[in-house]
DRENDO-1510 file (C-alpha; in Angstrom, 1 decimal, always signed):
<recs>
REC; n; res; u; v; w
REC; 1; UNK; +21.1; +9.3; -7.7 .
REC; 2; UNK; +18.4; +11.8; -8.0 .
REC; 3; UNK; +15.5; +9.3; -8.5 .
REC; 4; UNK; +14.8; +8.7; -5.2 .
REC; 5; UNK; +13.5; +11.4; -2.7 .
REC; 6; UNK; +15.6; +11.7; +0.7 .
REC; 7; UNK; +13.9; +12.7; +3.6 .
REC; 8; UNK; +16.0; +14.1; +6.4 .
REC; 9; UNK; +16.8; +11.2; +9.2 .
REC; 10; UNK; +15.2; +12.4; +12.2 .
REC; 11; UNK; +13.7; +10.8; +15.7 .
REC; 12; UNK; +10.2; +11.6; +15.9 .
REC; 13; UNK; +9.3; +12.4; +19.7 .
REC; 14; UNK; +5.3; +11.4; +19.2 .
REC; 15; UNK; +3.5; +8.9; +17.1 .
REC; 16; UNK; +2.6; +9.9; +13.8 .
REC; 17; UNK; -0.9; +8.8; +14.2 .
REC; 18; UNK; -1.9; +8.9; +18.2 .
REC; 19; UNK; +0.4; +11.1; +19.6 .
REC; 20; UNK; +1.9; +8.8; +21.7 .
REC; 21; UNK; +5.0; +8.9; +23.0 .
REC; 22; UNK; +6.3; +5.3; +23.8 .
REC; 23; UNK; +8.4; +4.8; +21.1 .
REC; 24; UNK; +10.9; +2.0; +20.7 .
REC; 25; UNK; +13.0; +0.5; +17.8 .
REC; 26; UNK; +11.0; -2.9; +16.5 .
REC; 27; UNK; +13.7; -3.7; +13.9 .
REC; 28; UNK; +16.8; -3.0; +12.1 .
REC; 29; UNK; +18.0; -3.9; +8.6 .
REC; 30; UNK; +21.0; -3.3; +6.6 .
REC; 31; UNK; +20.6; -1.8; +2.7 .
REC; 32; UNK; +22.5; -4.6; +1.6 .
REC; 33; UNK; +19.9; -7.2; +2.8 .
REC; 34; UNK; +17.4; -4.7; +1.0 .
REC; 35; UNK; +19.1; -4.8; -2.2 .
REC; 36; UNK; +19.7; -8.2; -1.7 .
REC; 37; UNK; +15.9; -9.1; -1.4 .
REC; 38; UNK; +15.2; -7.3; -4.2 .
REC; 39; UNK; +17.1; -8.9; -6.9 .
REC; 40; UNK; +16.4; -12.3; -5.4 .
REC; 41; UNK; +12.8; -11.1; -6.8 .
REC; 42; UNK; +13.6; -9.4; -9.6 .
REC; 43; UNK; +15.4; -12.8; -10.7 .
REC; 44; UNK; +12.7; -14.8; -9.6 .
REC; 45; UNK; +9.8; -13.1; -12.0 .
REC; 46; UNK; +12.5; -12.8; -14.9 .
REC; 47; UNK; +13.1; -8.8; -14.4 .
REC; 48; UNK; +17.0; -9.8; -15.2 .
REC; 49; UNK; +17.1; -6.4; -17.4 .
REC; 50; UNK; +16.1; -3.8; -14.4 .
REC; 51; UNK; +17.8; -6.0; -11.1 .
REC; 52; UNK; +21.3; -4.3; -11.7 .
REC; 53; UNK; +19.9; -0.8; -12.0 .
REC; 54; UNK; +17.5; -0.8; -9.1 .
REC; 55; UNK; +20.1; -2.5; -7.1 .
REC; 56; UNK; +22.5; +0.5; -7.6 .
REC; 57; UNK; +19.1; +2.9; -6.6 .
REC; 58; UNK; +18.9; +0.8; -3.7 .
REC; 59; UNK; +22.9; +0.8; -2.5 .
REC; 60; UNK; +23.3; +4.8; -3.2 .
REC; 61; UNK; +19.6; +6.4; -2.0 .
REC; 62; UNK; +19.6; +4.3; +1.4 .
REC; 63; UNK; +21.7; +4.5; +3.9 .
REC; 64; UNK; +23.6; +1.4; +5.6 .
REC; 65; UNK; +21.2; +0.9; +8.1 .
REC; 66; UNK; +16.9; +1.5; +7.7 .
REC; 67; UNK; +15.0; +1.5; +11.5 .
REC; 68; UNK; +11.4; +0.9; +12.5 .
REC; 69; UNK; +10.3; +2.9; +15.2 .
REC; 70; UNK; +6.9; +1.3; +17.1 .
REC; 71; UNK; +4.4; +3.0; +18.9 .
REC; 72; UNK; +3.9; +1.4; +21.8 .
REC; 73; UNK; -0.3; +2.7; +22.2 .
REC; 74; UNK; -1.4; +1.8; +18.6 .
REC; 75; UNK; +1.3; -0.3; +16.9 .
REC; 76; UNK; +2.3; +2.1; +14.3 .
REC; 77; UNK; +5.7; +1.3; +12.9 .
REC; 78; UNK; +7.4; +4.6; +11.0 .
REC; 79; UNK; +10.9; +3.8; +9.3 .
REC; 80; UNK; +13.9; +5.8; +9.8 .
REC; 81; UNK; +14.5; +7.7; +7.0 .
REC; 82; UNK; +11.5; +7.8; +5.4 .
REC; 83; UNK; +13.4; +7.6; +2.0 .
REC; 84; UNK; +10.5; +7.0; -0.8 .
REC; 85; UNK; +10.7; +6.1; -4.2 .
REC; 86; UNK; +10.5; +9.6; -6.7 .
REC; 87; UNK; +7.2; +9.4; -9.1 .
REC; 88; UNK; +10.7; +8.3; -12.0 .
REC; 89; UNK; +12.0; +5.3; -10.1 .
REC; 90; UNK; +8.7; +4.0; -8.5 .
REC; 91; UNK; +9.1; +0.3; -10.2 .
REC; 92; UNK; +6.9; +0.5; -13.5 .
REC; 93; UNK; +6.7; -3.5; -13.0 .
REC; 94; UNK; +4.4; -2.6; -10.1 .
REC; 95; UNK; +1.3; -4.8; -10.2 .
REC; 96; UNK; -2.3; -3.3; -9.9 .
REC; 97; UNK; -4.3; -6.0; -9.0 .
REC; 98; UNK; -8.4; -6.3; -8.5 .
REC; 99; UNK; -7.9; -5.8; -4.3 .
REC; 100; UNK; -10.7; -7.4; -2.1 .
REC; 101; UNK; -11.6; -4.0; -0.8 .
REC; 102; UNK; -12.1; -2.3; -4.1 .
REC; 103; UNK; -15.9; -4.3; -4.1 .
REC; 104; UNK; -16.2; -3.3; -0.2 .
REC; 105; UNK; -16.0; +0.2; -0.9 .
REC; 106; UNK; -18.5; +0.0; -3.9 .
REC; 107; UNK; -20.9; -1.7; -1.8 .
REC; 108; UNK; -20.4; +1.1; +1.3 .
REC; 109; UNK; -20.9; +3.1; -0.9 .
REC; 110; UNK; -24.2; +2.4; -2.3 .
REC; 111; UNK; -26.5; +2.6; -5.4 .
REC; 112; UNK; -26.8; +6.3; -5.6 .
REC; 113; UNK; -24.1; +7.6; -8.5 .
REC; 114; UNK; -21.6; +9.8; -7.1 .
REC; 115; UNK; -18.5; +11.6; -7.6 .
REC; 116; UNK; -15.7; +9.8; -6.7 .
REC; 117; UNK; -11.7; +10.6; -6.7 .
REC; 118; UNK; -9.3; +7.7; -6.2 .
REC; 119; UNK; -5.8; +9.0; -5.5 .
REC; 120; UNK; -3.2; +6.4; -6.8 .
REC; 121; UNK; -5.6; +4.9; -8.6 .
REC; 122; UNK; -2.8; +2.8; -10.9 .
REC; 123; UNK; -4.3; +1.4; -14.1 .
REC; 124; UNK; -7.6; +1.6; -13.2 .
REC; 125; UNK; -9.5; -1.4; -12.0 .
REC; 126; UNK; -11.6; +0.6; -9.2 .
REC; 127; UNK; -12.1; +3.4; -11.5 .
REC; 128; UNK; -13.7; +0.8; -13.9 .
REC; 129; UNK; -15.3; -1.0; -11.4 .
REC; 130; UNK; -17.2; +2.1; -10.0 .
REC; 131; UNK; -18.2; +3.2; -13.6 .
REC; 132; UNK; -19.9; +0.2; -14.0 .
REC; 133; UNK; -22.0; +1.2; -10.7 .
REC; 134; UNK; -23.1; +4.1; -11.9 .
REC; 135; UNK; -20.6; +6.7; -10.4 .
REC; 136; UNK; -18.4; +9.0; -11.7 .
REC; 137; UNK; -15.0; +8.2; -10.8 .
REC; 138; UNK; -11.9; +10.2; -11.5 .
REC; 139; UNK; -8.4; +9.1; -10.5 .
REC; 140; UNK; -4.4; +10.5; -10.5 .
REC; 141; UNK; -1.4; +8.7; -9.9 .
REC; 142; UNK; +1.9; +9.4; -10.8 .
REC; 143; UNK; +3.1; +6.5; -13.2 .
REC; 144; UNK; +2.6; +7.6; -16.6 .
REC; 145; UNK; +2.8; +3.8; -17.7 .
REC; 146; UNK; -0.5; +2.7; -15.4 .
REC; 147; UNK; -2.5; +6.0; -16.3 .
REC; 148; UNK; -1.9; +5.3; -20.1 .
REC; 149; UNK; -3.8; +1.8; -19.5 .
REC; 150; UNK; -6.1; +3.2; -17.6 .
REC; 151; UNK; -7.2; +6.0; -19.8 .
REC; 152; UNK; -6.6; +3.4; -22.8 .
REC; 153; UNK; -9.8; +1.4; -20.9 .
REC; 154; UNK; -11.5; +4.9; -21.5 .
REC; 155; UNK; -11.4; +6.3; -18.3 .
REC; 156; UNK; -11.4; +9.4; -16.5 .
REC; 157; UNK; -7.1; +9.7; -15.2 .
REC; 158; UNK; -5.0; +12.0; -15.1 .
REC; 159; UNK; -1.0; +11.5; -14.7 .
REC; 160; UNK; +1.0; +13.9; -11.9 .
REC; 161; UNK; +0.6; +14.5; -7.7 .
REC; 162; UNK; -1.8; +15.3; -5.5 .
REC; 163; UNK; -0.8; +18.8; -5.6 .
REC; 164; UNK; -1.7; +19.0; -9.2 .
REC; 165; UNK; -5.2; +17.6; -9.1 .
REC; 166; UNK; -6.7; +21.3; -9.8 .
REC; 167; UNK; -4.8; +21.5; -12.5 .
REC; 168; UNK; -6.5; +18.4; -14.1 .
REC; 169; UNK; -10.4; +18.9; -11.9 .
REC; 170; UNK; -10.4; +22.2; -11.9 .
REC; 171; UNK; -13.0; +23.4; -9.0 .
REC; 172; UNK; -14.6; +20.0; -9.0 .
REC; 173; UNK; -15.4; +18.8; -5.5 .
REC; 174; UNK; -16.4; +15.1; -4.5 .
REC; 175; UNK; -18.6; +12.7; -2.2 .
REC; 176; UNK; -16.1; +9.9; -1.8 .
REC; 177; UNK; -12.1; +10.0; -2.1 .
REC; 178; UNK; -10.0; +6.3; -2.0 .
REC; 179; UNK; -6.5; +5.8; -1.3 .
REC; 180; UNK; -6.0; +2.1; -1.3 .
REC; 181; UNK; -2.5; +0.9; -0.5 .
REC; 182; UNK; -1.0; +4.6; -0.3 .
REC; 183; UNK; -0.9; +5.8; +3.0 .
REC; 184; UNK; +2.0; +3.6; +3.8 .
REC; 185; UNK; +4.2; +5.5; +1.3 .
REC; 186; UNK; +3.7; +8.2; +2.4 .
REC; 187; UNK; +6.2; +9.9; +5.4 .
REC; 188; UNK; +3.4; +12.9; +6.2 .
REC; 189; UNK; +0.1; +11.1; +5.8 .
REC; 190; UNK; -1.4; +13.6; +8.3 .
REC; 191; UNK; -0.6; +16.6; +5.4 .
REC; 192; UNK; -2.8; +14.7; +2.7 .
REC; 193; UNK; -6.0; +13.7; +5.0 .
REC; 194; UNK; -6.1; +17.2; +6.2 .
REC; 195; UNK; -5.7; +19.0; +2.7 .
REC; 196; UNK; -8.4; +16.5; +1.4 .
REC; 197; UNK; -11.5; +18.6; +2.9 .
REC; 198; UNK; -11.2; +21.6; +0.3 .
REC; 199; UNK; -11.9; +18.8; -2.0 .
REC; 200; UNK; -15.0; +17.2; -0.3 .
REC; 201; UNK; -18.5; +18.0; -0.7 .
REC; 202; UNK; -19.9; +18.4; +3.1 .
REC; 203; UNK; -20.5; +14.7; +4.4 .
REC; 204; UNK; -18.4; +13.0; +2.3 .
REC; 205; UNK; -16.2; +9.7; +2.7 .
REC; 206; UNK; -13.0; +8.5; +3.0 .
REC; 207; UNK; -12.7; +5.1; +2.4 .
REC; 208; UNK; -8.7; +3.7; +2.6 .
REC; 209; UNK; -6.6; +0.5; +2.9 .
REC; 210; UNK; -3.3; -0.7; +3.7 .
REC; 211; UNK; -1.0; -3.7; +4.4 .
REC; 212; UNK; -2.5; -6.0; +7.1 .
REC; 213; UNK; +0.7; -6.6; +9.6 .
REC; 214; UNK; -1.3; -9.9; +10.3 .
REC; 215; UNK; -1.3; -11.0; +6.7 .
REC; 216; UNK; -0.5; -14.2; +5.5 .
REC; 217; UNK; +2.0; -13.3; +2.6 .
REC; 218; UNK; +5.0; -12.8; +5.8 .
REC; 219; UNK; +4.5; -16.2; +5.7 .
REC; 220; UNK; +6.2; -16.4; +2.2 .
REC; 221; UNK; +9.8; -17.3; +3.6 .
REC; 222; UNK; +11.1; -16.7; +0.0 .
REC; 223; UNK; +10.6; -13.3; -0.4 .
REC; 224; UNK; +11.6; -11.7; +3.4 .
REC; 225; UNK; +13.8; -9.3; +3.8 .
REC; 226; UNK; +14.3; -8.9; +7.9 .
REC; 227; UNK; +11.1; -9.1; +10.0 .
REC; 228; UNK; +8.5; -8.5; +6.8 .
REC; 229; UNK; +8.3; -9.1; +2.9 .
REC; 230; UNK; +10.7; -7.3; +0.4 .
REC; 231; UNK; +8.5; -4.7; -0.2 .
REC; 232; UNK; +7.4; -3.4; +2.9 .
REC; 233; UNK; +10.8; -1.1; +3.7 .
REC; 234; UNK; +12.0; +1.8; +2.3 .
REC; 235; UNK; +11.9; +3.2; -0.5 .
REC; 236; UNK; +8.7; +1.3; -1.3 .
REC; 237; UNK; +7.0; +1.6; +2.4 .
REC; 238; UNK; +7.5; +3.7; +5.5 .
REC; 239; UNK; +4.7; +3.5; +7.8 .
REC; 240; UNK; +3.3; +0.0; +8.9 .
REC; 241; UNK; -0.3; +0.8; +9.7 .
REC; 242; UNK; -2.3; -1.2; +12.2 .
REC; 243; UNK; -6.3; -1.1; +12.6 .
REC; 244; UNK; -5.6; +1.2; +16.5 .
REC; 245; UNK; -3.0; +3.5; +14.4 .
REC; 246; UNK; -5.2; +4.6; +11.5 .
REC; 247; UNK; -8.4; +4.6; +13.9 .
REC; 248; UNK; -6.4; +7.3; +16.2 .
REC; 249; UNK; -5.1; +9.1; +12.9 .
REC; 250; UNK; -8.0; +9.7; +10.8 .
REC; 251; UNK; -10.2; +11.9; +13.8 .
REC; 252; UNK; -6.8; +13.9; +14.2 .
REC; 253; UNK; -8.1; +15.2; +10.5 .
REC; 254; UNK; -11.3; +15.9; +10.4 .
REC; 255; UNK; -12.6; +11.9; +9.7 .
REC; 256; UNK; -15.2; +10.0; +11.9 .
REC; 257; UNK; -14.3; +6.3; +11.6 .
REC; 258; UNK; -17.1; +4.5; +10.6 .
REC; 259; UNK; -15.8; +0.6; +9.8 .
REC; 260; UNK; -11.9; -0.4; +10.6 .
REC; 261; UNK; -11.6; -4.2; +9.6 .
REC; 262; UNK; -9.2; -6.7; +8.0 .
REC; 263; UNK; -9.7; -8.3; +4.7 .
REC; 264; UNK; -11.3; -11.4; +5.3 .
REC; 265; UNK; -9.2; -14.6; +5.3 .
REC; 266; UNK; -9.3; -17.3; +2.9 .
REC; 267; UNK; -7.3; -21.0; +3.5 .
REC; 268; UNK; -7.8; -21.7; -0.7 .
REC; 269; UNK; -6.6; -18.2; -1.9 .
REC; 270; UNK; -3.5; -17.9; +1.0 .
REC; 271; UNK; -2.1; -21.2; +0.2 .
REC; 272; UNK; -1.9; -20.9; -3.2 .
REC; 273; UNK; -0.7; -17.6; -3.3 .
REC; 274; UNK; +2.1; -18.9; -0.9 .
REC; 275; UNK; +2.7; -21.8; -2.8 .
REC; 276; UNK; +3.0; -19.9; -6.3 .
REC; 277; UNK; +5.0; -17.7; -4.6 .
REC; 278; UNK; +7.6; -20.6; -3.4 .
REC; 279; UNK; +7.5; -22.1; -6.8 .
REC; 280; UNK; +8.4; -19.2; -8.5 .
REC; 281; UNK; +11.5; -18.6; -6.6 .
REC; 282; UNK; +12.1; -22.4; -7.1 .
REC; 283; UNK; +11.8; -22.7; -10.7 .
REC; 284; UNK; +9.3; -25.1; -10.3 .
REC; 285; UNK; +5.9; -22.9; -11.5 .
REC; 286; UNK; +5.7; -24.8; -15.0 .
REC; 287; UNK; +5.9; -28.1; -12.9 .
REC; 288; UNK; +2.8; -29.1; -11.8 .
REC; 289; UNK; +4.0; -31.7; -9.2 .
REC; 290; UNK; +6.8; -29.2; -7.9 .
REC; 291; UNK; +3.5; -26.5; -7.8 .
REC; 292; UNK; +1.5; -28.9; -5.9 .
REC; 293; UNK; +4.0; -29.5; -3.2 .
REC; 294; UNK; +4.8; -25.9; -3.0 .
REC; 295; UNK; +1.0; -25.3; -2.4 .
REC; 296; UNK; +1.0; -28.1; +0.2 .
REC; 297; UNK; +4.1; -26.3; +1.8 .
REC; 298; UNK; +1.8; -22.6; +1.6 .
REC; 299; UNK; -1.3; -24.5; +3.6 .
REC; 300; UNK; +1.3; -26.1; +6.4 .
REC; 301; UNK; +3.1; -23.1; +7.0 .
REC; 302; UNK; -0.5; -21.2; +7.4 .
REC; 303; UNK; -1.6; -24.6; +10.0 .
REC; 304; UNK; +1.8; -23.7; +11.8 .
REC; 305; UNK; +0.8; -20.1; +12.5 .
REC; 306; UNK; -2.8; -18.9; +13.4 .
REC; 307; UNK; -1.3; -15.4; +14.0 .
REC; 308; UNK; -0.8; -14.7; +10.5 .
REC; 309; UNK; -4.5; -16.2; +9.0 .
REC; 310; UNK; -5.3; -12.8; +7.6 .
REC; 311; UNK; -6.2; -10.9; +4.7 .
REC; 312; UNK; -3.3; -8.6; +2.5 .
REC; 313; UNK; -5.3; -5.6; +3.7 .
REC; 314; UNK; -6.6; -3.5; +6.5 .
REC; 315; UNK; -9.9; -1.0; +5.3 .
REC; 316; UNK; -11.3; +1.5; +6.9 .
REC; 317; UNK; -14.2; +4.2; +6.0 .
REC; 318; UNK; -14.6; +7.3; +7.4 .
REC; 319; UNK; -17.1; +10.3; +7.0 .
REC; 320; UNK; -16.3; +14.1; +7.4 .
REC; 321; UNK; -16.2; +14.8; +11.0 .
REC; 322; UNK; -17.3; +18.3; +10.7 .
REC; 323; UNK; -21.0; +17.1; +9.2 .
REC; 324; UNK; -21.5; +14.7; +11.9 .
</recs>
């Protein structure tokens, strides 16, 4: 099938983001455990009419067996192939929720209104958030479905790649650019941060984020697939980031790092979101007792391991190197 984008199967010699060269294999997974993940979700949330269809994506794009390579200096974890979803078969029954770090980045930023690009900026809720602050915000992505809500909420988006953002901007250049949960689709991050500067104004910021590989949702037993939740393989993810990885990859580019933390942790908002999670796959979400002990389940699985009391996401800001 054409609608999702091979990338040739190779053995990188050197980390993507340090250089180093202690590489070893952290996990192996078949497709058919993949596909098999998937539909357990898509039959979950009631996606009955798509599970057959992405199944069949799944089965024919992939091959039998997806690796992780791990960097042994910075933790970085690059899968093998990096096979990623084509802008037609990314999932249009991808959420875009309100992240915690959208309100982080807002406040780094500060009061004064500036110009602000937001690549993969889905249907819009940091665009809207940062027009409300007083900047002027501008965002692409490539689902045509999330860009039509977010220009239906009257804001600046335009539908296509990074590659076609002149097309849209025209000689436009910005103070800020965001790329919150995108750098782990990507197989060449290091090609994006370094075309980003003949879009920056001198002294601008980069502010990103990322899945936390501390995070409590790998504590949702339901919806694993392998070592890690459903979505964090191939086609959907290929690099597992990690606070040392991004911190050695952004100064490779031309970025000083300025703040590299984890989304704070919260015992009320984890357990429930376990919990919900459990009951869903259970059938039990319209039963409030069969909720409640699901939620009861989330907060004892979370007691049982300290390792994973973290946030969804890693965040780091950066400023242009070359000003400093």
């Amino acid at each position: 099938m054409a609608a999702i984008e091979r990338r040739e199967s190779f053995r990188p010699v050197a980390c993507l983001a340090c250089g180093g060269q202690r590489l070893e294999t952290s996990e192996t997974i078949g497709v058919g455990a993949l596909a098999e993940a998937w539909r357990c979700e898509d039959e979950a949330v009631g996606a009955i009419d798509i599970m057959n269809h992405r199944t069949g994506q799944l089965l024919s794009a992939l091959p039998g067996v997806v690796r992780f390579r791990r960097c042994n200096d910075c933790g970085l974890q690059t899968a093998e192939p990096a096979t990623v979803w084509s802008a037609s078969a990314y999932p249009r029954d991808q959420s875009y929720p309100h992240r915690w770090e959208f309100d982080r980045c807002l406040d780094d930023l500060g009061t004064t209104p500036l110009d602000v690009l937001e690549l993969g900026c889905g249907t819009g809720h940091f665009l809207s958030a940062a027009a409300e602050r007083g900047h002027r915000p501008v965002g692409i992505d490539f689902s045509d479905t999330a860009i039509a809500q977010a220009r239906a909420r009257g804001l600046r988006a335009f539908c296509g790649g990074f590659d076609e953002l002149e097309r849209h901007v025209g000689n436009v250049r910005f103070d800020a650019v965001a790329l919150f949960h995108v750098i782990e689709h990507l197989s060449d991050p290091g090609a994006l941060l370094s075309q980003l500067s003949r879009w920056m104004r001198p002294g601008a910021r980069l502010f990103l984020s990322c899945p936390n590989p501390r995070r409590f949702t790998r504590l949702i037993h339901e919806q694993q697939a392998g070592a890690s939740d459903f979505w964090d393989y191939p086609p959907q993810h290929v690099q597992r980031w990690t606070l040392a990885a991004l911190s050695a990859l952004l100064p490779r580019h031309g970025w000083r790092v300025e703040t590299a933390i984890e989304e704070p942790f919260s015992w009320v908002a984890a357990g429930s979101q376990i919990g919900i999670a459990r009951a869903t796959y259970r059938k039990q979400l319209a039963r409030p007792l069969g909720r409640r002990a699901s939620i009861a389940v989330g907060w004892f699985r979370l007691l049982c391991a300290p390792a994973h009391r973290a946030g969804v996401s890693l965040y780091v800001a950066a400023r242009d190197g070359a000003a400093a």
